[in-house]
Phi, psi and omega in degrees: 000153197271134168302145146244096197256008194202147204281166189174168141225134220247151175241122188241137177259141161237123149284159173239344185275131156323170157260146178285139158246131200266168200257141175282173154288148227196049160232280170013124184208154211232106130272187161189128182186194167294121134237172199291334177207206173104156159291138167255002139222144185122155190298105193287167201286150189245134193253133179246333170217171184309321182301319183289340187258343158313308196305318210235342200231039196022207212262174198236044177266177198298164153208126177089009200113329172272164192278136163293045189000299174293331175289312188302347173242010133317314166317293192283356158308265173314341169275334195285011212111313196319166196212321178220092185267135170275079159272134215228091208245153191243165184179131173247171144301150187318325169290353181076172139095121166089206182232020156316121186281168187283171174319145169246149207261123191214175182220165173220135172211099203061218167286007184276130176229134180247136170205135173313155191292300209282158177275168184134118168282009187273353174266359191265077163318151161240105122034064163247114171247136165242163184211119167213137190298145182254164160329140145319111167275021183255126177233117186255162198184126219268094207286172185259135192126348196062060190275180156297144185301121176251136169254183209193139186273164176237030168287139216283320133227115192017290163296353169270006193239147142277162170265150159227154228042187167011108159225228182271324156278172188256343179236158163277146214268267162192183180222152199183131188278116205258186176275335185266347142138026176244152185276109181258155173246113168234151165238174184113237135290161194282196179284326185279314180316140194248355198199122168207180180284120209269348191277321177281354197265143160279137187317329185274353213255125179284135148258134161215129163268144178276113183265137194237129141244136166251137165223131165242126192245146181208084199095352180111337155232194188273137209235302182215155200229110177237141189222127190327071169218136168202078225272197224273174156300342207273337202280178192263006197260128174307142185204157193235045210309327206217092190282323184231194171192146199294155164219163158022260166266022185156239171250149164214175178293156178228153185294154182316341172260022190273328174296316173095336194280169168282308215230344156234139231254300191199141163225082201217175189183157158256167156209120208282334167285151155258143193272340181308320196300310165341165192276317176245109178298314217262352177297303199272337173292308175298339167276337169296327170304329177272321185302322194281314183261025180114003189258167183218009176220139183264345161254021170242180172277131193223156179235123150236137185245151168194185197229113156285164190215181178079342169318128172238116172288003153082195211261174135352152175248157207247179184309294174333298204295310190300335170311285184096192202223140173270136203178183181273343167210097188311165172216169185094207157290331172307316185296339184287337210271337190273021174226100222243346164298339186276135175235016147225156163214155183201159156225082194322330191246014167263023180281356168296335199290199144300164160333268198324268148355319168266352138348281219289304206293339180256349138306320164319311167273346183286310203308307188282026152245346150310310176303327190287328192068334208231347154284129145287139161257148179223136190276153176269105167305194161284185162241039169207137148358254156336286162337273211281359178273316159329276158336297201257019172301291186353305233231127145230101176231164189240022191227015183219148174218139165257164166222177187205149008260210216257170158256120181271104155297176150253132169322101182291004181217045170134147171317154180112193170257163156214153188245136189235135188305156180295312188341302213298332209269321166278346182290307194286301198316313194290334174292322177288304199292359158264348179271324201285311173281284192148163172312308188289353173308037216345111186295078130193203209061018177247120225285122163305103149251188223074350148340151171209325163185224190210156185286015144196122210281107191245122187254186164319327192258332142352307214253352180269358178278306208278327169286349166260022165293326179112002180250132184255112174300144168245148202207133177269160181223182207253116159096318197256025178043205201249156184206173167258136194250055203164109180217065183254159171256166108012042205231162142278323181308119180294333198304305191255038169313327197242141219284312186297291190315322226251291178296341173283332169296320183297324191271331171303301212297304166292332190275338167281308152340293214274312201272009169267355175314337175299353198263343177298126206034007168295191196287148194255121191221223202240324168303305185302301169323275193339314183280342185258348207266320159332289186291339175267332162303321188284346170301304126339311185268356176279316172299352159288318175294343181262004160097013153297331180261138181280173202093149167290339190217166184295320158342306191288324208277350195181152134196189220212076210261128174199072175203212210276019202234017169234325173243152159256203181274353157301313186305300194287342155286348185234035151074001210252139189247121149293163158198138170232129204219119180261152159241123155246139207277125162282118158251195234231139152297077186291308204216098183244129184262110165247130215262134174220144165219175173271160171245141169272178201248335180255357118353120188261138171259000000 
């Protein structure tokens, strides 16, 4: 309560109001596998269409040798619905064993050495830098009055030009691309100084800034692009923030993160002279800089083009590597885990491994969504039969659902078909069918699009071996095109036979999670109850209206208990608030029967 220590008049807010729970989100989706270029630690980037995940995780061309999994099912991801991805890229070295990333693709031209930031042969770019020296920003000029001639820069502002040759230091500095967009060579102050005396400068001494354009080409096109211009590191746009950083004796190398760019990794060079020594400091700072990179004249534009080479996309990624590593920059499945909105995973591309192998790696993914708790993973059958009744003899889980067989495509890279794991195609169905319906909706009877049929044809009677087991079929019909024809999870437990029940628990379950905290160390009493049994009813009875819940009346559909007949007097010396909340759950009309008889005519009803 507020002190009133002197008469006045005070105004005070009261609530009146329940607290609200807002319902999360249940799309949100995690892979994790091999792909072509990209990180391979750290928490990963949230992708909103196939373009965005080109950008940063390459092209849907082989990787390791292999059909790209990941991409084709990114793909087929964002066509079905899907709206928001999580990827997690994985990578070994050739030799296997342990989480050494594969080779990165890198070059030396002169002193300079460039390497892609990511492993991968999709880095071995081709190379264009120009460099051309700019005009003088220096003017000298007769202030009125007839005082002495003073100079003054004609840089768009102060703080953006460097000096070059003599100043108040003796060495060159650095180089660095500033906000008015020119790559400048300065001596003198350093790169953080914003100001210095243009008075103190010899008369002789020139600012010329160096304009820099970069293009890394790829495939015939431009991947990343800087035309003198660049911007800092903070934007969210690849930048070239720092090509270099002072030493000593000159320039020296800097570490991989200095750049800031997606796609080159370290751009350095040294230089063992001083150019302050030279008769034109600014003749000799620019030639050596131009010199590193192939040039021999300091007032024309010079290009240099190469290729990195040496990129490997390295072996398979083995159980380990999808496990991944908790570190300061997680990798794996650990990295899925530092993104606390995905509430599905899959890993489209451990349909590569072996039996055996794709065994360990889809126990890898049920462990981490048993930890997550609030996640499904959805699994990749065998492309065989046989194979995948095997597979899932493995798996009792109430958080996982497999399908089977592959999806037959048209090849996006040559004529013919391809058959591609299911996962990416069911992930986007639960993103549509949850934006269209709803969660509770069971995610089938819903047409696969992009389809051209499937690698292998499961008729009724087929499906009556694999359905009642827990394998959700995808199966075409005559007229109703192909579709999923299945939504049991992977359980034994009949409570959570159904996939649409398991994810609607997920989602109550979180959205009362996240929006009851407020309830944590108020008084725990008969008021704090009251306020919580309130926010889950109301929470709960909007979802009777939207037809998530079963019953006729709210009475039937749900309730909500929290007061002594839920704690006892232990609970409450030991801190503990109870709540007890019954559902009733819509499950799926799996198997709808309609009963016919003849009616007579003389039949009384």
């Amino acid at each position: 309560m507020p002190e009133y220590l002197a008469p006045g008049v005070f105004m005070e807010e009261v609530s009146y109001r329940s607290k609200s729970i807002e319902g999360v989100g249940t799309t949100t989706t995690g892979f994790v596998g091999p792909a072509r270029f990209g990180p391979v630690a750290g928490v990963p980037q949230l992708l909103t269409s196939l373009t965005e995940f080109e950008a940063l995780y390459g092209d849907g061309k082989d990787v390791a040798g292999n059909t790209n999994y990941l991409w084709h099912a990114t793909r087929a991801f964002f066509d079905q619905g899907g709206t928001r991805l999580y990827v997690s890229r994985v990578a070994v070295a050739a030799a296997g064993g342990g989480l050494t990333a594969a080779a990165a693709a890198k070059a030396t031209v002169g002193t300079v050495n460039f390497a892609a930031r990511y492993p991968g042969d999709y880095g071995e770019y081709l190379v264009r830098i120009r460099l051309v020296a700019g005009d003088d920003l220096v003017r000298e000029f007769t202030p009125p009055g007839g005082a002495a001639k003073k100079r003054e820069l004609r840089g768009p502002r102060q703080q953006d030009v460097l000096l070059v040759g003599k100043a108040t230091k003796e060495t060159l500095r650095t180089v660095e691309l500033l906000g008015s967009g020119d790559l400048q060579v300065g001596a003198g102050p350093s790169a953080g100084d914003t100001a210095f005396a243009l008075d103190d400068v010899p008369a002789d001494t020139p600012v010329r800034p160096l304009m820099a354009s970069l293009d890394i080409i790829s495939d015939g096109r431009s991947v990343f692009s800087v035309a003198g211009l660049a911007l800092k590191k903070e934007s969210s746009a690849p930048s070239l923030e720092r090509f270099l950083s002072p030493g000593d004796d000159g320039l020296a190398p800097v570490t991989a993160d200095k750049t800031g760019s997606d796609l080159i990794a370290a751009l350095a060079y040294k230089l063992t002279e001083s150019p302050a020594a030279a008769a034109d400091a600014k003749a000799a700072a620019l030639a050596k800089i131009l010199a590193a990179l192939g040039a021999d004249k300091t007032g024309e534009g010079v290009t240099s083009e190469f290729t990195l080479a040496d990129g490997a996309d390295g072996s398979l990624p083995d159980e380990q590597a999808y496990i991944g590593e908790d570190t300061d920059e997680p990798t794996g499945l650990v990295a899925l885990e530092h993104v606390a909105e995905i509430s599905i995973v899959a890993a489209p591309a451990s349909a590569h491994a072996s039996a055996t192998d794709h065994a360990a790696i889809i126990q890898a993914l049920i462990t981490h969504v048993e930890r997550m708790r609030y996640r499904v993973a959805v699994l990749d059958g065998r492309d065989n039969e046989v194979e995948t009744r095997a597979l899932r003899s493995g798996i009792d889980s109430t958080r996982a659902a497999i399908y089977y067989p592959f999806v037959s495509v048209a090849d996006p890279f040559g004529p013919g078909t391809i058959n591609i794991p299911p996962s990416g195609f069911a992930a986007g169905v639960y993103g549509r069918n949850d934006i269209n319906r709803g969660v509770w909706k069971a995610p089938a009877n819903e047409v696969v699009l992009g389809a051209l049929g499937f690698s292998k044809s499961i008729n009724t009677a087929r499906q009556q071996v694999l359905n009642p087991i827990g394998i959700n079929c995808l199966r075409s019909f005559e007229n109703r095109g192909h579709r999923i024809w299945g939504a049991r999870t992977a359980s034994s437990d009949p409570e959570w036979k159904y996939l649409n029940v398991r994810r609607y628990f997920n989602y109550l379950e979180r959205s009362i999670d996240l929006s009851t905290q407020w309830a944590v160390f108020e008084p725990n009493g008969e008021r704090l109850w009251g306020n919580v049994r309130r926010t889950v009813s109301d929470f709960l009875l909007d979802e009777f209206q939207r037809g998530a819940l079963l019953g006729g009346k709210p009475e039937e559909a749900y309730f909500v208990r929290c007061d002594r007949s839920t704690m006892t007097q232990n609970d409450l010396d030991n801190g503990r608030l109870v709540c007890l909340i019954g559902v009733a759950a819509l499950k799926p009309a799996e198997f709808v029967i309609f009963r016919i008889g003849q009616w007579t005519a003389d039949k009384r009803s």
